[in-house]
C-alpha positions as CSV (number, residue, x, y, z in Angstrom):
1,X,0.0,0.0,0.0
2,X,1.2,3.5,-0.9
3,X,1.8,6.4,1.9
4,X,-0.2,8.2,0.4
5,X,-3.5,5.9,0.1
6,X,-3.0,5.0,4.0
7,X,-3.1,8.5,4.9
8,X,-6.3,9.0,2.8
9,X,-7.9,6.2,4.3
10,X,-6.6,7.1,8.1
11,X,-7.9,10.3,7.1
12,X,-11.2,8.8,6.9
13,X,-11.3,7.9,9.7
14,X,-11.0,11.5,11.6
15,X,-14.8,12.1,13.7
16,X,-15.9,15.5,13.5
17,X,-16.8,15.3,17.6
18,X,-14.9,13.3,20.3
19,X,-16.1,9.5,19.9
20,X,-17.6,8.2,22.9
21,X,-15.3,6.9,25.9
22,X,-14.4,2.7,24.8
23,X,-11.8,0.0,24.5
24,X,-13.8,-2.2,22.5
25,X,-12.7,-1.2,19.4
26,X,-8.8,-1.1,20.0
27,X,-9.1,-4.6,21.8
28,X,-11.1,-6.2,19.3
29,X,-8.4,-5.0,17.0
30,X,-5.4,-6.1,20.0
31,X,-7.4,-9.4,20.2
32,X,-7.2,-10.2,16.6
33,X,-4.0,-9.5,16.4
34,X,-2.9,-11.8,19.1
35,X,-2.2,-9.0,21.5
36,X,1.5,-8.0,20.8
37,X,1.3,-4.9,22.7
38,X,2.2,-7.6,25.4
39,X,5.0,-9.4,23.9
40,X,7.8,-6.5,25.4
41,X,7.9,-3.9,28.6
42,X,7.2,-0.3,28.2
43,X,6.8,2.4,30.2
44,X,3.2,4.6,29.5
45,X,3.8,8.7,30.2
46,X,0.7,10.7,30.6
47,X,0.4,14.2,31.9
48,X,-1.3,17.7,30.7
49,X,2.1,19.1,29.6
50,X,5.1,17.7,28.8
51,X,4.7,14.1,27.8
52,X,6.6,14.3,24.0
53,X,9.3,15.6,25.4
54,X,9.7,12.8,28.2
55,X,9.1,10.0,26.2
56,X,11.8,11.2,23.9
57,X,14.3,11.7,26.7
58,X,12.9,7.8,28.0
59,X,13.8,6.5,24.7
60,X,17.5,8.2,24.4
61,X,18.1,7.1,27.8
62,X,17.0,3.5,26.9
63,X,18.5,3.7,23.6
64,X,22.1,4.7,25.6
65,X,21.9,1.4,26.7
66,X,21.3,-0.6,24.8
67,X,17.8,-1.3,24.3
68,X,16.0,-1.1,21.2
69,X,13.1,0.9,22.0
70,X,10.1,1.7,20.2
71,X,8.5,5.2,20.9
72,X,5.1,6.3,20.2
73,X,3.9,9.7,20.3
74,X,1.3,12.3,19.2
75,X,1.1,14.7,17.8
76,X,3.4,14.9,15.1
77,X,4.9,18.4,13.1
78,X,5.7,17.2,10.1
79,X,4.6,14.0,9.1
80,X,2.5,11.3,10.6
81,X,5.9,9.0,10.8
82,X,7.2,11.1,13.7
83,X,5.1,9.8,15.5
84,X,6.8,6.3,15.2
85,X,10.5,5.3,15.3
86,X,12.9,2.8,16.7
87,X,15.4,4.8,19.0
88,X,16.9,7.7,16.5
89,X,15.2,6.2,13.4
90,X,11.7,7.2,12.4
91,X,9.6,5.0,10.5
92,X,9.9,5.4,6.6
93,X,6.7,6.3,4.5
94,X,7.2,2.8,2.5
95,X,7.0,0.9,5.9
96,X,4.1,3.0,7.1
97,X,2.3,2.0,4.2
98,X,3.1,-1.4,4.2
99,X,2.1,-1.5,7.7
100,X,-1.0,-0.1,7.5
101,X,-1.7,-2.0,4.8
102,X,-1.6,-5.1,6.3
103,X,-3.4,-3.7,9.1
104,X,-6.4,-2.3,6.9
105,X,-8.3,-5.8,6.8
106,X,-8.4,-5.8,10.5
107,X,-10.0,-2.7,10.5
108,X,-12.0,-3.0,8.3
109,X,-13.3,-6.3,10.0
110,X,-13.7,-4.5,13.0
111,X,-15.4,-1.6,11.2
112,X,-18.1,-4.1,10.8
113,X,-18.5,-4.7,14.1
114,X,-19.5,-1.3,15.8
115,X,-18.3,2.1,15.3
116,X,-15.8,2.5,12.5
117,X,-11.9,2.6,14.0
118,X,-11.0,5.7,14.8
119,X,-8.1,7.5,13.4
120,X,-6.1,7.3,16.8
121,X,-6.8,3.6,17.5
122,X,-5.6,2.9,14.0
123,X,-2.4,4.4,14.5
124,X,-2.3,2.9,18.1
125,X,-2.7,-0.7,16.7
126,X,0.1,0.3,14.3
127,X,2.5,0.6,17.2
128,X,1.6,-1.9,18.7
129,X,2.1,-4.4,16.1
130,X,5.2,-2.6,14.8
131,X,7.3,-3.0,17.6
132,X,6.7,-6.4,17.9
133,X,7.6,-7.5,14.8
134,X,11.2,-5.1,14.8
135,X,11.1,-6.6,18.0
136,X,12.0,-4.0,20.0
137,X,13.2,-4.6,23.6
138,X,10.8,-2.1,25.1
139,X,8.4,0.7,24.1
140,X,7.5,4.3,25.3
141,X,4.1,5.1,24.6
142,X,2.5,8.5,25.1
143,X,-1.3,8.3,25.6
144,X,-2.9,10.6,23.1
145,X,-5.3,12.2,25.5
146,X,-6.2,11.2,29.2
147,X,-5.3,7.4,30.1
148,X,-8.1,5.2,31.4
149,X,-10.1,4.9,27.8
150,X,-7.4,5.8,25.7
151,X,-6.4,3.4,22.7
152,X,-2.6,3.1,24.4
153,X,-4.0,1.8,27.9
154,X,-4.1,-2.1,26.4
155,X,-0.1,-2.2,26.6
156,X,1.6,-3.6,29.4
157,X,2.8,-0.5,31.4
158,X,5.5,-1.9,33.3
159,X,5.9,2.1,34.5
160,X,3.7,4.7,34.4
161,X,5.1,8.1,34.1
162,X,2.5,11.1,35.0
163,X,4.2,14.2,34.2
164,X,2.0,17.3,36.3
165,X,-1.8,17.4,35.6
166,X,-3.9,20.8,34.5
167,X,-7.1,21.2,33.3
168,X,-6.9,21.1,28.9
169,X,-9.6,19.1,27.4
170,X,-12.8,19.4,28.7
171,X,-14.1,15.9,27.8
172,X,-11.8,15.2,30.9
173,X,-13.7,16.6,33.5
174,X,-13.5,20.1,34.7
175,X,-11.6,19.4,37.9
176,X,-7.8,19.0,38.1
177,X,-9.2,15.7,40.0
178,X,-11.5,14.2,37.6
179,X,-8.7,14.9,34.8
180,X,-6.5,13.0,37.6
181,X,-8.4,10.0,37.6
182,X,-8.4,9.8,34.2
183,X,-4.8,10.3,33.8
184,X,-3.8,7.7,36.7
185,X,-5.9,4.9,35.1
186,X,-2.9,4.3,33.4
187,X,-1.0,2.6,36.5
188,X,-1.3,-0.8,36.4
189,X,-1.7,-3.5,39.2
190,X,1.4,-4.2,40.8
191,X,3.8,-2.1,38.7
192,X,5.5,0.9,39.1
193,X,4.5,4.8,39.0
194,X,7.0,7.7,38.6
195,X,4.9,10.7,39.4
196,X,6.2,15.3,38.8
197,X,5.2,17.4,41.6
198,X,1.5,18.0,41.4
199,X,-1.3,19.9,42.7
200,X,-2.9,18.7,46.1
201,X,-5.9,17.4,44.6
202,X,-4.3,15.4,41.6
203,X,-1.7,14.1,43.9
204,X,-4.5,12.9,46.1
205,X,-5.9,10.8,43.3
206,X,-3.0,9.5,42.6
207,X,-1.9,8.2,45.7
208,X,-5.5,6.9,45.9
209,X,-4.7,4.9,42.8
210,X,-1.6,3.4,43.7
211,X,-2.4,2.3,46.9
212,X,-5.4,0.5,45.2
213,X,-3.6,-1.2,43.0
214,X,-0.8,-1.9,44.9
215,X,1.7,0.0,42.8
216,X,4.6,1.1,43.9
217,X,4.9,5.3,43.9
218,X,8.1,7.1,43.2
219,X,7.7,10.4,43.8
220,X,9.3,14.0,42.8
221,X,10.5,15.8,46.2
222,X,10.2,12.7,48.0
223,X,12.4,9.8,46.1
224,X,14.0,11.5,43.5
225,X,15.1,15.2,42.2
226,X,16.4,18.0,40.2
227,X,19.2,18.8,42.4
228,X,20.3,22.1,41.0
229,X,20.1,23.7,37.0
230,X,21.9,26.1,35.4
231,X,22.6,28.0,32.7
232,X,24.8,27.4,29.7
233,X,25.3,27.4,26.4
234,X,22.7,26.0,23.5
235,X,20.5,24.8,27.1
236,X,21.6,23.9,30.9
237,X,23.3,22.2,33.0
238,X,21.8,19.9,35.4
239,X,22.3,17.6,38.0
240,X,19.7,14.5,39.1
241,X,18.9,13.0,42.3
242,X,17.2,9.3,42.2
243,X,16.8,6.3,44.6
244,X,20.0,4.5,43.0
245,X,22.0,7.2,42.9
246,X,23.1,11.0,41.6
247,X,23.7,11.9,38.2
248,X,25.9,15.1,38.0
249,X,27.5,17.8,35.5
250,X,24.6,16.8,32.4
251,X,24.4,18.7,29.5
252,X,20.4,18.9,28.6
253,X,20.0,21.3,24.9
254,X,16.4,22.3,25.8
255,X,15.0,25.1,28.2
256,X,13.3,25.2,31.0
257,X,12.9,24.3,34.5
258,X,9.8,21.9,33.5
259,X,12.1,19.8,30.5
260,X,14.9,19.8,33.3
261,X,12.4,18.3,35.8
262,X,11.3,16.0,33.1
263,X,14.4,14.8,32.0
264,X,14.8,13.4,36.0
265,X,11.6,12.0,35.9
266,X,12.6,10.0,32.5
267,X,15.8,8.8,34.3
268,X,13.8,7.5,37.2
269,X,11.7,5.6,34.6
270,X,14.3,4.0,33.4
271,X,16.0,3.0,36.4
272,X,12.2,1.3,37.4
273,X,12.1,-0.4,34.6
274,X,15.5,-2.1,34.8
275,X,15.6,-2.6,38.6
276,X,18.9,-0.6,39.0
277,X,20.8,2.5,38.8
278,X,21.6,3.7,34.8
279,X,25.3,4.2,33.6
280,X,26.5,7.7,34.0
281,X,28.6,7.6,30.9
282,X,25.3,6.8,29.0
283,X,23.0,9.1,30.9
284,X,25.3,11.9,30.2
285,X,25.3,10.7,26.5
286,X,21.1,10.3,25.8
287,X,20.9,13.7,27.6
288,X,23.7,15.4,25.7
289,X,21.9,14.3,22.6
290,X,18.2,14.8,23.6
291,X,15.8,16.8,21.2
292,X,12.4,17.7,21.0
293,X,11.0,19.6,18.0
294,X,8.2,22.3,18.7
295,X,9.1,22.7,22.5
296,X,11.0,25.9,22.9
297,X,12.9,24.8,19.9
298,X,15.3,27.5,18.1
299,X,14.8,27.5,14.5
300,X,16.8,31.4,13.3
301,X,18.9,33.8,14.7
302,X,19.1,37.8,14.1
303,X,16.4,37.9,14.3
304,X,16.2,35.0,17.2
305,X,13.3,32.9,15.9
306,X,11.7,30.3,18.7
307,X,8.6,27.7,18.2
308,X,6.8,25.8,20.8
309,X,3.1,24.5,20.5
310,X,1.9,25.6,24.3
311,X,-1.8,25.4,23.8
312,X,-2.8,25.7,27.7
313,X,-2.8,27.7,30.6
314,X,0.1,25.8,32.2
315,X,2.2,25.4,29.2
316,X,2.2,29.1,28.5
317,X,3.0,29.8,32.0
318,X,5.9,27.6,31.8
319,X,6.6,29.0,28.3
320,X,7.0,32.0,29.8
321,X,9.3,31.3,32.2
322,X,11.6,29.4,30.3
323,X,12.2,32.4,27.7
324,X,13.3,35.0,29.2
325,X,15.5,32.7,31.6
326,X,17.3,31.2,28.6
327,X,17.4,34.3,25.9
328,X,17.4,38.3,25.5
329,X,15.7,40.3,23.0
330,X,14.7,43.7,22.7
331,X,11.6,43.8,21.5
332,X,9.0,40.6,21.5
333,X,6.5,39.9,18.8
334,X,4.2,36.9,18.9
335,X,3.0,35.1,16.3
336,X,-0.3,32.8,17.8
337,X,-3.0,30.6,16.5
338,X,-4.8,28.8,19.1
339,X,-7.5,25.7,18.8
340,X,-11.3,27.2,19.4
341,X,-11.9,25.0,22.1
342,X,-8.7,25.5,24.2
343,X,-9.3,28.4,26.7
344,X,-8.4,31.1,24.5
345,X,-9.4,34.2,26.6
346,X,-7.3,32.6,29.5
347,X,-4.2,31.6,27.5
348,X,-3.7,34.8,25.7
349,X,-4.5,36.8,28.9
350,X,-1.0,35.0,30.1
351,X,1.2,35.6,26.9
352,X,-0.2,39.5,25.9
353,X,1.9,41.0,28.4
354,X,5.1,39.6,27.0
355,X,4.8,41.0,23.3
356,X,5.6,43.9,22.4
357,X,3.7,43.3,18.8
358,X,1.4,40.7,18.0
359,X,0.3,38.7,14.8
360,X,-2.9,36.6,15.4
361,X,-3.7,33.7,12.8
362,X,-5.7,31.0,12.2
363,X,-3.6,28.3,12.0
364,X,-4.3,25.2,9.2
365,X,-6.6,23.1,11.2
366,X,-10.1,23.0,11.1
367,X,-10.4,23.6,14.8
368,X,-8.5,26.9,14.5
369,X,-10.4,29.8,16.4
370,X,-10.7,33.1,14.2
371,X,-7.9,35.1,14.0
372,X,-10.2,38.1,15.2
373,X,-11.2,36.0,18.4
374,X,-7.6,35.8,19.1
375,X,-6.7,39.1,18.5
376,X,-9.6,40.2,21.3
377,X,-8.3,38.3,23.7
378,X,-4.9,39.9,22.9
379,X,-5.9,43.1,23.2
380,X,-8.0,42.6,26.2
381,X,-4.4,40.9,27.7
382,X,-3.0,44.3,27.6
383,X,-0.7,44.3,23.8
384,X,-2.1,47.2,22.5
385,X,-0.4,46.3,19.1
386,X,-2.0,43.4,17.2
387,X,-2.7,42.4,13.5
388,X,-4.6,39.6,12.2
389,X,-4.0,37.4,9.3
390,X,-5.2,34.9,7.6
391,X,-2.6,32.2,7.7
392,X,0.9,31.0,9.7
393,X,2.9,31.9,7.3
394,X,1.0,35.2,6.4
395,X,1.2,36.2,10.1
396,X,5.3,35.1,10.2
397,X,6.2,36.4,7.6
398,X,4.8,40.3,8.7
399,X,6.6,39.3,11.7
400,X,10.2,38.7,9.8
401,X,9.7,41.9,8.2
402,X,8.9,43.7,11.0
403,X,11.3,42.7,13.8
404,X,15.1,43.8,13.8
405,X,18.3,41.8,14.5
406,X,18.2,42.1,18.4
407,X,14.5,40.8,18.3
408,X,12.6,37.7,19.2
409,X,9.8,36.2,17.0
410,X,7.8,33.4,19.1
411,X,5.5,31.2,17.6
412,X,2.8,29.5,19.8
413,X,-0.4,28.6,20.8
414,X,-1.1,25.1,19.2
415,X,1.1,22.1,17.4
416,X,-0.7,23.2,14.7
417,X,0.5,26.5,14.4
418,X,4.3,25.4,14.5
419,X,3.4,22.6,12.0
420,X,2.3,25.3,9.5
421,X,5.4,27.6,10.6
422,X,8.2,25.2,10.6
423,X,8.9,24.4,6.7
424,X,9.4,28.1,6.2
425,X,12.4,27.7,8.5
426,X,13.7,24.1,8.7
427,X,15.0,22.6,5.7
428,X,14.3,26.2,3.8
């Protein structure tokens, strides 16, 4: 089967509203294919913010030593094969579509059944049945939104990672603690849960749910740390405190206090997974190397050009502290495009006080909210300078023409909107 015919018909397969909360379809489809989601460990990382960019630094960690690993995330900038690779290598588009193709008369079969398979849970069974047949030695999956019903919650979980937990979706409940239970329906019976600093009433639920299923809880502050972070160049430099031991003097290339606190997290992982303490040589190595398109991610200079998809409340927050910690400018303009159904009002209440010019767009997805929407709640945020456009690349390219040498352009607000910006600067 051609790329191009399995994206069509994965395309398809895209429901204009959320589909309804069920594991029948993906375990119909785990079933029929003799369940090899099973077959090798992985760890499972869920969270509101900041998942990507942990399973990445899991996988380089694992990778360091040794382990073939598969990885699975969402969503992707570029190309749906991002979202699956074997340690550094990402899947071609001939294997995805002779993957896919051999996976089309199982859905199809199961399409028969009940509700068609969704888009997600056709990539999901993807995974799972291309890492066993590599085989890898384990697998990293990043649950594509929640944890309890979502199409990655048939693998094994060995470990769960749950980076910190914010209110983003609403079909997740409009508490932190019912998007908590959700999120912690990912730990498993008996196994092992690495678990960021969160707030009291998600931490709550999660304790809840490890003492019910007997898991064993590692937690940030308590049994493991970032022990100090600083500055350097091209990222920081950062040192890790775990239950096997300390990790000292690693180089990390991405920003941020959150990454940093991710990136011990990941080790911790890891170490859970393997029942001991990691080499230092190789730790030093998988974090030296670590990368993570569309989070903070520098793509120009003069002017200083940045991209990261923060979509939410918390993610800007932490945007926002990370860039101005890690770079100077002299003047900020901000190039945003923002889903309709994120909080939009809220978001761009925290990032209007940062630019000194704005560009609101609608960004290439159908779920884009007006440009005009988001320039309101710009303006309301207090940037009294703000254009609207009608596209990404309309709204960057004002920006390039407009900002000096000494000047930073951000680009936020949604995947999406870096997707549609970052082929005018990578590989131009």
């Amino acid at each position: 089967m051609k790329f191009e015919q399995a994206v069509a018909d994965l395309d398809s397969r895209q429901s204009e509203r959320m589909p309804e909360p069920s594991l029948d379809r993906i375990r119909a489809l785990a079933d029929l294919l003799d369940n090899p989601q099973v077959t090798y460990p992985s760890i499972h990382v869920t969270g509101t913010n900041g998942k990507t960019t942990t399973a990445r630094l899991i996988t380089a960690l694992a990778c360091a030593h040794g382990l073939a690993t598969g990885t699975f995330v969402s969503p992707h900038i570029t190309s749906l094969t991002e979202r699956l690779s074997v340690c550094s290598r990402v899947m071609t588009e001939e294997e995805f579509g002779e993957e896919y193709g051999r996976l089309l008369p199982y859905f199809d079969r199961v399409d028969g059944w009940s509700r068609k398979v969704t888009y997600f849970e056709a990539l999901t069974a993807m995974a799972y049945l291309w890492f066993a047949d590599k085989p890898v030695a384990m697998a990293v999956f990043e649950v594509g939104m929640g944890g309890t019903w979502d199409a990655t919650n048939l693998i094994r979980g060995d470990v769960a990672v749950l980076c910190p937990i914010g209110l983003d979706h609403k079909e997740l409940g409009d508490t932190v603690a019912q998007v908590a239970t959700e999120k912690a329906g990912i730990i498993k019976e008996g196994q092992v849960a690495v678990i960021r600093e969160q707030r009291p009433e998600a931490r709550r639920v999660i304790e809840d749910r490890c003492r019910d299923v007997s898991a064993t809880l590692l937690e940030e502050g308590e049994t493991f740390a970032l022990e100090s972070r600083s500055q350097a160049v091209g990222g920081q430099a950062i040192s890790i405190r775990t239950p096997y031991r300390r990790y000292d003097e690693l180089m990390l290339p991405l920003f941020g206090q959150q990454v940093a606190r991710n990136a011990a997290a990941s080790v911790v992982a890891c170490e859970a997974l393997l029942g001991r303490g990691l080499d230092s040589n190789a730790v030093r190595r998988a974090i030296r190397t670590a990368s993570s398109p569309g989070r903070i991610e520098v793509v120009g200079r003069h002017p200083l050009i940045v991209l990261d998809g923060a979509h939410n409340a918390d993610a800007m927050h932490a945007l926002l502290e990370a860039i101005p910690e890690a770079f100077r400018w002299e003047r900020l303009h901000l190039v945003v495009g923002i889903f309709a159904d994120k909080d939009v009002e809220g978001v761009m209440e925290i990032a209007a006080p940062l630019a000194d010019r704005a560009y609101a767009c609608r960004n290439s997805s159908v779920r884009a909210a007006p440009a005009e929407r988001v320039a309101g709640a710009l303006a309301a945020g207090g940037c009294d300078d703000v254009e609207t456009f009608d596209t990404v690349a309309a709204a960057v390219d004002a920006a390039r023409s407009s900002a000096g040498n000494g000047d930073l352009i951000l680009v936020t607000g949604s995947f999406y909107t870096v997707a549609d910006a970052r082929p005018l600067f990578v590989g131009a």
